[in-house]
KEMAR-56715 format. One record per residue (C-alpha): residue number from 1; residue in one letter; x, y, z. Coordinates in steps of 0.2 Angstrom, whole numbers, plus 5000, padded with zeros to 4 digits. Example, Ala and Ser with C-alpha at 12.3 -4.5 7.8 and 13.67 -1.06 7.14 Angstrom:
1,A,5062,4978,5039;
2,S,5068,4995,5036;
This chain:
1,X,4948,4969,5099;
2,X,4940,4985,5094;
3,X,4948,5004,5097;
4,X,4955,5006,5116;
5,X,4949,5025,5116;
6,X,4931,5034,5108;
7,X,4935,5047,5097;
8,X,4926,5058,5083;
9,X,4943,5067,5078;
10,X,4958,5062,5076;
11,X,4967,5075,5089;
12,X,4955,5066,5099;
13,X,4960,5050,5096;
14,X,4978,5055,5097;
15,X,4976,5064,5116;
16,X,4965,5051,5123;
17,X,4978,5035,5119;
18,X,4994,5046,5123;
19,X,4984,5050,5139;
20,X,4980,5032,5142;
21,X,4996,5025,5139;
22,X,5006,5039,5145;
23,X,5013,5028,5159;
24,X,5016,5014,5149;
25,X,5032,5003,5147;
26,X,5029,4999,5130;
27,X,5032,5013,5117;
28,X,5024,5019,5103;
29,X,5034,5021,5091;
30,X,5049,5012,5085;
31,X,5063,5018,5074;
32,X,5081,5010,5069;
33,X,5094,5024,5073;
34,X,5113,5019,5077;
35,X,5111,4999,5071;
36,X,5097,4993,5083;
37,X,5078,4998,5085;
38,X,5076,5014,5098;
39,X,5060,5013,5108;
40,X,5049,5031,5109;
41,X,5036,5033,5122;
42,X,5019,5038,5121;
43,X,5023,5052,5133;
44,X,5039,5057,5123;
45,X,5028,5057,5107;
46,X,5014,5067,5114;
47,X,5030,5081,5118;
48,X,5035,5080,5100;
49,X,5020,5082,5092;
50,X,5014,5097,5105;
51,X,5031,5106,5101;
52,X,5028,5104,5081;
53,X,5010,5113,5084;
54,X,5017,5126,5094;
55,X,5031,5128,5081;
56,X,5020,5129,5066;
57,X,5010,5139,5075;
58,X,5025,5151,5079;
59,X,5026,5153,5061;
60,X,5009,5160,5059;
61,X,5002,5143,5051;
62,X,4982,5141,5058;
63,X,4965,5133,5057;
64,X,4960,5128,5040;
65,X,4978,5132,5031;
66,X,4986,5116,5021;
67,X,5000,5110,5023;
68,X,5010,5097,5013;
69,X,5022,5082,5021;
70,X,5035,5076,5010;
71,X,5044,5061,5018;
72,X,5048,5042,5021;
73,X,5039,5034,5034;
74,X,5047,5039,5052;
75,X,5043,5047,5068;
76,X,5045,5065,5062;
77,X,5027,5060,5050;
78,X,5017,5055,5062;
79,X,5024,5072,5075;
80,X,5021,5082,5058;
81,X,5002,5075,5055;
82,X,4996,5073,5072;
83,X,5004,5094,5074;
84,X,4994,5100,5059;
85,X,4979,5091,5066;
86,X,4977,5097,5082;
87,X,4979,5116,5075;
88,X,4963,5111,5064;
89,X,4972,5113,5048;
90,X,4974,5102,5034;
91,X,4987,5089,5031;
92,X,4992,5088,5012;
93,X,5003,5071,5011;
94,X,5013,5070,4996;
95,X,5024,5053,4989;
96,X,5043,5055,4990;
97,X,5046,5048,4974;
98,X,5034,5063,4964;
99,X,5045,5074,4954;
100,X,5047,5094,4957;
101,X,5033,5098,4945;
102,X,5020,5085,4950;
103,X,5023,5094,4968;
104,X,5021,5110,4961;
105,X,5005,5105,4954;
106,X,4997,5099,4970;
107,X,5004,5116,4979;
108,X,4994,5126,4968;
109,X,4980,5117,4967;
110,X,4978,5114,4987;
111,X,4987,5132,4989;
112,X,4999,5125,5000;
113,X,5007,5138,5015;
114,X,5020,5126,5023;
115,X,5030,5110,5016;
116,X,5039,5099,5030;
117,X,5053,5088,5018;
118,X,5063,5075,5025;
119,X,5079,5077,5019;
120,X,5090,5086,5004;
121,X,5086,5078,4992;
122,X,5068,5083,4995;
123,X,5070,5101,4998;
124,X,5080,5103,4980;
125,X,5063,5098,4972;
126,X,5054,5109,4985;
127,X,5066,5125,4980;
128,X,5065,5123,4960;
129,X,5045,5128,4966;
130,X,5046,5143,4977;
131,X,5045,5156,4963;
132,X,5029,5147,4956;
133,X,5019,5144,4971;
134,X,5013,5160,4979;
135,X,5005,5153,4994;
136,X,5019,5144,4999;
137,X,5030,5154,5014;
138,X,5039,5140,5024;
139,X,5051,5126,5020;
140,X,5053,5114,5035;
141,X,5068,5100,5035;
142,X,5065,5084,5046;
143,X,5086,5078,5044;
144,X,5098,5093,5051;
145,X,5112,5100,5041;
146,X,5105,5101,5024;
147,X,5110,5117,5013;
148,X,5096,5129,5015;
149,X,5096,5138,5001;
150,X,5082,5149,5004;
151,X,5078,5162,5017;
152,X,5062,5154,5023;
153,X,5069,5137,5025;
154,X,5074,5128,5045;
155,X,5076,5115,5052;
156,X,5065,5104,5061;
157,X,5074,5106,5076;
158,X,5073,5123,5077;
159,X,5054,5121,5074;
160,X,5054,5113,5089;
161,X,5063,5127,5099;
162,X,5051,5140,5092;
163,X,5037,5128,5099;
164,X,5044,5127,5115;
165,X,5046,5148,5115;
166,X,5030,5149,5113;
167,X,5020,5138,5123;
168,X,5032,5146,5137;
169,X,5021,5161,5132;
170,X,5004,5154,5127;
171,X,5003,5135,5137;
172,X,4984,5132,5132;
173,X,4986,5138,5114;
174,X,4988,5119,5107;
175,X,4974,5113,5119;
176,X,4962,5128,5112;
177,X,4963,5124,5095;
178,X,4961,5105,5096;
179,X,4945,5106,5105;
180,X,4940,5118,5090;
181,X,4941,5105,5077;
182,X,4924,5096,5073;
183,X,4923,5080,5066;
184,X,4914,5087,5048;
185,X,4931,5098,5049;
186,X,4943,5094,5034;
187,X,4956,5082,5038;
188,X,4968,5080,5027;
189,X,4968,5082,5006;
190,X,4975,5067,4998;
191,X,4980,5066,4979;
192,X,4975,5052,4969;
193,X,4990,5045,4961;
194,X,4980,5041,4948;
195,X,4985,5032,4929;
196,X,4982,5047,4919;
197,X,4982,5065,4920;
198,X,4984,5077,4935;
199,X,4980,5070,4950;
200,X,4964,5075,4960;
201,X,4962,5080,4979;
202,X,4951,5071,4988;
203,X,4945,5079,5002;
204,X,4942,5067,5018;
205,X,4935,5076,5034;
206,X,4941,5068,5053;
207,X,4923,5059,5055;
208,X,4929,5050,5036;
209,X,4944,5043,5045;
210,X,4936,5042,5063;
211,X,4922,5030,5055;
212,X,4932,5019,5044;
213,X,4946,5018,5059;
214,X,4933,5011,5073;
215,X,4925,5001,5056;
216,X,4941,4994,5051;
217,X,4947,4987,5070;
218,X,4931,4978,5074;
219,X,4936,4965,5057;
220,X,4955,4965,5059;
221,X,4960,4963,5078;
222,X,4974,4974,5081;
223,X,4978,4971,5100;
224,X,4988,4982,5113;
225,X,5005,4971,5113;
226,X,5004,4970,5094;
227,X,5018,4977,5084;
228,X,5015,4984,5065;
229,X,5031,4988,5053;
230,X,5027,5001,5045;
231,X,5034,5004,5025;
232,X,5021,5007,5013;
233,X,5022,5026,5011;
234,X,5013,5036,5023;
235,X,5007,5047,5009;
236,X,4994,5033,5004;
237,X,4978,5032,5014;
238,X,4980,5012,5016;
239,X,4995,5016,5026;
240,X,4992,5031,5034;
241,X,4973,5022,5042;
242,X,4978,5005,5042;
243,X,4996,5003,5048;
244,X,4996,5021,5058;
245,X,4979,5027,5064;
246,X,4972,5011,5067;
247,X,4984,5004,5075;
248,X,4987,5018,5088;
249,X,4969,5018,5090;
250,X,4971,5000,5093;
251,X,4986,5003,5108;
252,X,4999,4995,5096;
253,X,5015,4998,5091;
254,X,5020,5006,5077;
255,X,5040,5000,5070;
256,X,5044,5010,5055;
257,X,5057,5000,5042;
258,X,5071,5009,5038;
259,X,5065,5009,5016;
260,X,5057,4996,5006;
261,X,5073,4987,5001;
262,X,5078,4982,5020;
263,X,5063,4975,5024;
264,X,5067,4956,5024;
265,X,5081,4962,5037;
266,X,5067,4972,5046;
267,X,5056,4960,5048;
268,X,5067,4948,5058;
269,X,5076,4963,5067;
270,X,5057,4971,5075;
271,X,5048,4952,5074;
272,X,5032,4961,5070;
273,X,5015,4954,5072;
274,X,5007,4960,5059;
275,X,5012,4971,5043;
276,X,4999,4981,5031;
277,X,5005,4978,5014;
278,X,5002,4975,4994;
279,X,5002,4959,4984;
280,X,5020,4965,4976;
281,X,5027,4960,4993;
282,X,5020,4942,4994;
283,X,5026,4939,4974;
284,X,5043,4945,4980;
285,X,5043,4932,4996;
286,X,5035,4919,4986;
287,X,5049,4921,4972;
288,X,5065,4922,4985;
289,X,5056,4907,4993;
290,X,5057,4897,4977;
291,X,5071,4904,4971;
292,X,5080,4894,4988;
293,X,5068,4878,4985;
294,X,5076,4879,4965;
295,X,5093,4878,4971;
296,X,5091,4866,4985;
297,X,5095,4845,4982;
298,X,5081,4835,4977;
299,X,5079,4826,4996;
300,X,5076,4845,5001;
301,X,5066,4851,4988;
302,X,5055,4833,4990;
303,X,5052,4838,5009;
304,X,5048,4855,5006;
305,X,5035,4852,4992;
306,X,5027,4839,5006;
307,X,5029,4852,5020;
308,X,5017,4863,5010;
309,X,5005,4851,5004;
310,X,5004,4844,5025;
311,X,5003,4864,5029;
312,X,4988,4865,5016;
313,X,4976,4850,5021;
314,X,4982,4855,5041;
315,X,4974,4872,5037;
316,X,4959,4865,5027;
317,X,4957,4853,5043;
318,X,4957,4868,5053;
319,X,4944,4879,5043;
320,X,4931,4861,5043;
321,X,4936,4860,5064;
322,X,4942,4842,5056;
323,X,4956,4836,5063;
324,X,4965,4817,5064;
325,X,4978,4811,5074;
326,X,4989,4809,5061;
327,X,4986,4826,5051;
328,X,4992,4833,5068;
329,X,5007,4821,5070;
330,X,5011,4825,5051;
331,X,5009,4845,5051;
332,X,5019,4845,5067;
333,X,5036,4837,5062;
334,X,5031,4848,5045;
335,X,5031,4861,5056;
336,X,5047,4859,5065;
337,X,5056,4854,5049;
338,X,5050,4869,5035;
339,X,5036,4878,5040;
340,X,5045,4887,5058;
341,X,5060,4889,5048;
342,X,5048,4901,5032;
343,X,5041,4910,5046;
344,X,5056,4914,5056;
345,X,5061,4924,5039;
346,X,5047,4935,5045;
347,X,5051,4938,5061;
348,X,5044,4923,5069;
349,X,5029,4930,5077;
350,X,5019,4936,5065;
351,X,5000,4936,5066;
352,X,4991,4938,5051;
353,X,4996,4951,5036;
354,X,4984,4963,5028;
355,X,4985,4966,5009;
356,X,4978,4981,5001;
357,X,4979,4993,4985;
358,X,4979,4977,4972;
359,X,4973,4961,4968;
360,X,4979,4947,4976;
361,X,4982,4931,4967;
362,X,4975,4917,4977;
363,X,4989,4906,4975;
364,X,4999,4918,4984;
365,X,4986,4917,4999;
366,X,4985,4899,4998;
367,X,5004,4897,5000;
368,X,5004,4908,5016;
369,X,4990,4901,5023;
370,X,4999,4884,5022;
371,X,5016,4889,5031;
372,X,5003,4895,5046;
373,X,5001,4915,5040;
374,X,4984,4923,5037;
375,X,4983,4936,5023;
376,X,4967,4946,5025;
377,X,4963,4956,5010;
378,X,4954,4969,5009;
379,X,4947,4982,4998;
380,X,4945,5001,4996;
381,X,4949,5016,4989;
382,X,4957,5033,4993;
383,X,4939,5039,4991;
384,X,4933,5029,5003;
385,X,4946,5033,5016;
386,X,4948,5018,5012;
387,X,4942,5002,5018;
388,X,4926,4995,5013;
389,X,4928,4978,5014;
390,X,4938,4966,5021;
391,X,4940,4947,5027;
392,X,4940,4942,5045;
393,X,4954,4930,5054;
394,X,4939,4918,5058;
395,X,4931,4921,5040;
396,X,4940,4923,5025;
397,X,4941,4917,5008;
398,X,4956,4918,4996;
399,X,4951,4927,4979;
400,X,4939,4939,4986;
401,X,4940,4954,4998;
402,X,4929,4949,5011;
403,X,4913,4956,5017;
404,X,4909,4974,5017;
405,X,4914,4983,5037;
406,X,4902,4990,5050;
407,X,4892,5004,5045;
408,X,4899,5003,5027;
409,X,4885,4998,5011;
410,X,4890,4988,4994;
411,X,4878,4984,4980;
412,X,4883,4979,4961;
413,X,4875,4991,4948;
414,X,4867,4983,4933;
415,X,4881,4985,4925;
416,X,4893,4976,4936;
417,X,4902,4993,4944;
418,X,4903,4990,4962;
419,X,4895,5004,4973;
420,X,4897,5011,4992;
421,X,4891,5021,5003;
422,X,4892,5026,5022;
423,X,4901,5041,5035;
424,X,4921,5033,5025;
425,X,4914,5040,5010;
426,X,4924,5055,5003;
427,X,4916,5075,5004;
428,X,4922,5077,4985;
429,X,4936,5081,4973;
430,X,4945,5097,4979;
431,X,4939,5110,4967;
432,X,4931,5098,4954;
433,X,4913,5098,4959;
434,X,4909,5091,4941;
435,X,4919,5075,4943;
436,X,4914,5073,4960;
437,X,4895,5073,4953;
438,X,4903,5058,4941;
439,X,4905,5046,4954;
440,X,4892,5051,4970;
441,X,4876,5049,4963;
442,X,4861,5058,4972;
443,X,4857,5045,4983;
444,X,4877,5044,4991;
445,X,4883,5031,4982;
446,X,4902,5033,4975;
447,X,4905,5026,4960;
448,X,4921,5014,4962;
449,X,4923,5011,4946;
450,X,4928,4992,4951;
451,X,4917,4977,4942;
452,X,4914,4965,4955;
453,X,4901,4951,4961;
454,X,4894,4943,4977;
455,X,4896,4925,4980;
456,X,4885,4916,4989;
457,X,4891,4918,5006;
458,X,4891,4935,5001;
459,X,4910,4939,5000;
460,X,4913,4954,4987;
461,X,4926,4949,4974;
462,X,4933,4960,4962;
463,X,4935,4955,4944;
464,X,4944,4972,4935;
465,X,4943,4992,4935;
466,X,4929,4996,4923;
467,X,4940,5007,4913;
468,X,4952,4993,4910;
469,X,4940,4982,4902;
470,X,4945,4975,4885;
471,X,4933,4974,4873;
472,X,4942,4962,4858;
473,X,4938,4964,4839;
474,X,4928,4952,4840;
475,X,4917,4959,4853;
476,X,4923,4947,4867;
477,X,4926,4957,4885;
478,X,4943,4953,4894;
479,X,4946,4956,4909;
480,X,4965,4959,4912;
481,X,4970,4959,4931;
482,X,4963,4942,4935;
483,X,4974,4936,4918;
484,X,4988,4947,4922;
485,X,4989,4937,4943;
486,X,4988,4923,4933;
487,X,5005,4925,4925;
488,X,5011,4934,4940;
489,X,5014,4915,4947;
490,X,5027,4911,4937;
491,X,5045,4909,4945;
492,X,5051,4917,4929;
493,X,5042,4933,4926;
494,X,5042,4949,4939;
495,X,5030,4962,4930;
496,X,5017,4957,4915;
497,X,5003,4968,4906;
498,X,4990,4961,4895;
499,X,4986,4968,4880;
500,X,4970,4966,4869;
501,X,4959,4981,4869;
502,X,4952,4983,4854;
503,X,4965,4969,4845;
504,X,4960,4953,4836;
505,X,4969,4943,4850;
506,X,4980,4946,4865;
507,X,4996,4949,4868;
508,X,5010,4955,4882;
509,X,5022,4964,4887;
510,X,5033,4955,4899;
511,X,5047,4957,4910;
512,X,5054,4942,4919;
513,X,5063,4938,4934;
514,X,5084,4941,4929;
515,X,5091,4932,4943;
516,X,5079,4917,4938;
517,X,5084,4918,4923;
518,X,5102,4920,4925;
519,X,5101,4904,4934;
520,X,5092,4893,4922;
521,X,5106,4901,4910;
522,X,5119,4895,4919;
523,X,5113,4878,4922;
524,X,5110,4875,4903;
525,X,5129,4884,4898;
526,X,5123,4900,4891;
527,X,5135,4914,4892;
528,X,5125,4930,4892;
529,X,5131,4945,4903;
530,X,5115,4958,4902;
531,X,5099,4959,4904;
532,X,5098,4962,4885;
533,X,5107,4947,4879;
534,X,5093,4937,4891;
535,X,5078,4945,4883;
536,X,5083,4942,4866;
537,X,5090,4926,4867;
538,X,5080,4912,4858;
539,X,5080,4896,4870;
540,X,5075,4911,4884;
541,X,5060,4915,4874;
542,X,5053,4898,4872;
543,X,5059,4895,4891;
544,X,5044,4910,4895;
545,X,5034,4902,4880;
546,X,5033,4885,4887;
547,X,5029,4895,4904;
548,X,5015,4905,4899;
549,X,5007,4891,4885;
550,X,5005,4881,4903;
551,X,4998,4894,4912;
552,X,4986,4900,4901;
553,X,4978,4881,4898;
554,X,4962,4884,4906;
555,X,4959,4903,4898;
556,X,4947,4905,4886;
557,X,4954,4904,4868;
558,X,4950,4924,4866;
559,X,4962,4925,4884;
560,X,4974,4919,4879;
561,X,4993,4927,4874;
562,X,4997,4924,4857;
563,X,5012,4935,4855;
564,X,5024,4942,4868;
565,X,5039,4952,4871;
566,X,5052,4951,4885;
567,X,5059,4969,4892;
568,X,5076,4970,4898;
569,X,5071,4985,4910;
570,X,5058,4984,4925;
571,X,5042,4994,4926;
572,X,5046,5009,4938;
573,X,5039,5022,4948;
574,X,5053,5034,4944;
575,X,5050,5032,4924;
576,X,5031,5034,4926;
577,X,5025,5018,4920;
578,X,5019,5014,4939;
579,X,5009,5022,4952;
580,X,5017,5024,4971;
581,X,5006,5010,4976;
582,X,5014,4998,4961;
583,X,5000,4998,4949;
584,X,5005,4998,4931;
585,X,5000,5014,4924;
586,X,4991,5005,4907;
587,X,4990,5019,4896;
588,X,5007,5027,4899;
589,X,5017,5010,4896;
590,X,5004,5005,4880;
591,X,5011,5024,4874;
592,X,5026,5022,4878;
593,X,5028,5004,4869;
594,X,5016,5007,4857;
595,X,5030,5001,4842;
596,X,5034,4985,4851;
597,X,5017,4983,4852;
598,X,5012,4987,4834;
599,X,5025,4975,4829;
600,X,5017,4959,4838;
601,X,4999,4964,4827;
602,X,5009,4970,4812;
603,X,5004,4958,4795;
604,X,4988,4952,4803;
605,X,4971,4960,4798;
């Protein structure tokens, strides 16, 4: 089903489904406190995010000032976001993981008046700044009993009791200044992660999000008893419209999981019915799920291997509305025997799963699709606010991103870039209006800088960034991702970048999967404690180099790896080599191996 309420704003939207379900048994929000899930009604909700306006109001904070949110997902960021909404000022979302002088940069730039932190550990990095931010006056902290350390830091709490002071004086303040805000108002300023250099703002207004919202629900049927678990950040604009906006606009539930590593546990603790994610989650899934299958006895391994093939012609069956007797009788007792029991690892429930922000391998899809769950990817940008296409429950096809969404244009330029236009497209870069003339052309078209093409059904499919083309010595262009998903299948490696710009063939950096292989080590008798030993032991390399000659088969001769080295250390956010979002950051880890990488080319001219 579409949206439940009509709305141009997003205080709007927010008034008119707490109004609506303000009665309602179900809650709104979900949150794990004490052990077990705590329900949070729309009415208790609607108080909370009434008495953070009032509060940031109480502290001078108004129409038009930015203000930043730096926090895991939980109740106290959709309070905090829906609050600086309904004043008319803008929202600033910042990722957790971003270091003190990366926050310092984005506080500068947007001129930042107010940051609400979740906990300690947050506010340390917020302190080191307060000397060189000047427009910054007012520290909020979501968690009580942290160590202020500054004058002009409080609690969220006591934020709340200033709010509640002053609606006591000025009831209707809160009410005046949402029907103030317009839907060409600024909503929020969201900085691109990015792979190189500062990050940019980009400036999306209530009618961006309000479009793409109403856009976005029409293609992925979010109903009123559905319930969402929430864990990709908040910060990200996938997140924030998809897993939080849309679905409140939808009448869902919204569960939030306690971090990213308790997950799996969440999943079956909330049994949710859908979950907005990335590809990285379904390569974790699939790996655990093998991992299990690997370890089991033959007998088992043999019936799981025939559960899957049943669950793949069963769902082939389905999409041809093809079905015998006997495929039925055969997926059923394939059902009752496997397929139940991957799902139940998921909650049991679950609908379909949306997968955003990355390429997803097809295989990954297909597997899915086979133990009876839909993944609908789709496709966007922050820029876009950010959906712009996306595959539908009753039409979808595995390797592409679907169809472009209501409202929303695509056309290929002649040089393959994918280009879109419609009411989701950003206003601009905040205070770049050169770079912002670099990607919206005259006629409204942003520049993705995404190569794709059309099939013939008309389903978009993306084939790389157009920055990260390789063009090979010998004149050949590569296109890494699709090869880099390739790899990606492998039970033995967990992270792999392609490399071949500009180099007479190509070769990889790649870091594999330790606990797989640990076990294989084990089971052939080899005694190495450390990560370190693994990587640079010589049966393990020409375990991964049997691997990859196999995958590679069917690449084109220029494709494929010649040379690779195994890291003994994971690709992380914290170290800079990956964005928030998980994508590798090319250029930083190419600099930052550059010797290894010299080494695999050294001798050869």
């Amino acid at each position: 089903m579409s949206v439940v309420v009509q709305f141009a704003t997003i205080p709007e939207m927010f008034d008119r489904i707490t109004s609506k379900f303000a009665n309602s048994t179900r809650p709104m929000l979900m949150v794990k406190k004490d052990g077990t899930y705590q329900p949070i009604s729309y009415a208790e909700v609607r108080r909370k995010v009434e008495l953070t306006a009032f509060g940031l109001a109480a502290l001078g904070l108004q129409r038009g000032d930015m203000i930043s949110i730096i926090a895991e997902n939980r109740p106290e960021w959709a309070y905090a976001d829906q609050a600086i909404a309904a004043l008319g000022a803008v929202s600033v979302p910042v990722y957790p993981t971003m270091t003190a002088k990366q926050n310092e940069y984005i506080f500068n730039d947007a001129g930042v008046k107010a940051v609400i932190v979740s906990n300690q550990f947050q506010l340390n990095k917020v302190l080191k700044s307060l000397e060189s931010v000047p427009t910054l006056k007012h520290v909020i902290v979501m968690n009580e009993g942290v160590d202020a350390g500054a004058a002009n830091v409080l609690s969220f709490g006591y934020l709340l009791t200033l709010g509640e002071e002053l609606k006591n004086k000025q009831p209707d303040l809160v009410e005046k200044s949402r029907k103030l805000v317009k839907q060409d108002d600024l909503l929020t300023l969201i900085y691109t992660s990015g792979t190189t250099g500062n990050p940019k703002g980009v400036m999306l207004t209530h009618w961006n999000l309000c479009s793409n919202i109403r856009d976005a629900a029409i293609c992925i049927k979010i109903e009123e008893n559905d319930i969402l678990l929430s864990f990709l950040p908040l910060s990200h604009s996938f997140e924030r419209m998809a897993g939080n906006y849309t679905a409140m606009a939808c009448g869902a539930t919204i569960a939030y999981a306690e971090s990213i590593e308790t997950v799996q546990n969440n999943l079956v603790e909330v049994r949710p019915h859908i979950i907005t994610t990335v590809p990285r989650l379904f390569e974790r899934m699939h790996s655990r799920i093998m991992k299990a299958v690997d370890a089991a006895p033959p007998k088992r391994q043999k019936l799981f291997f025939w559960a899957i093939e049943t669950g793949r012609q069963f769902a082939a069956a389905r999409k041809a509305r093809k079905f015998s007797p006997i495929l039925k009788a055969k997926h059923a007792l394939a059902d009752k025997l496997v397929l139940s029991k991957i799902r139940a690892k998921l909650g049991g429930r679950m609908k379909f799963m949306v997968s955003g922000g990355a390429a997803l391998p097809k295989e990954f899809g297909e597997f899915f699709e086979a133990v009876g769950i839909t993944i609908l990817e789709g496709y966007g940008l922050t820029e876009t606010s950010p959906v712009i296409s996306a595959n539908r429950l009753d039409e979808y096809r595995f390797g592409t991103v679907g169809r472009a969404i209501p409202n929303v244009e695509v056309k290929i330029a002649p040089d393959g870039e994918i280009l879109s236009r419609g009411p989701n497209i950003m206003q601009g870069y905040w205070n770049l209006p050169q770079e912002t003339a670099q990607v919206i052309d005259n006629e409204g078209w942003f520049h993705t800088g995404d190569i794709g093409v059309f099939d013939d059904d008309g389903f978009l499919k993306i084939t790389d960034r157009k920055k990260h083309l390789f063009v090979s010595s010998g004149g050949k262009n590569i296109a890494p991702q699709p090869i880099e998903n390739l790899f990606l299948t492998s039970k033995y490696i967990e992270q792999f970048v392609l490399i071949g710009d500009r180099r007479m063939f190509c070769t990889a950096l790649v870091v594999p999967d330790f606990d797989a292989l640990k076990t294989y080590a084990q089971e052939k008798g080899i005694a190495l404690a450390h990560n370190h030993e693994l990587v640079r032991h010589p049966e393990i390399n020409q375990l991964i180099e049997k691997d990859i000659e196999g995958i590679q088969r069917d690449l084109a001769n220029f494709e494929r790896v010649r040379k690779f080295i195994l890291l003994a250390k994971p690709f992380t956010v914290e170290d800079g080599e990956l964005t928030p979002t998980q994508k590798v950051k090319r250029k930083v880890v190419e600099e930052k191996f550059a010797d290894l990488i010299d080494g695999m080319y050294q001798g050869l001219q």
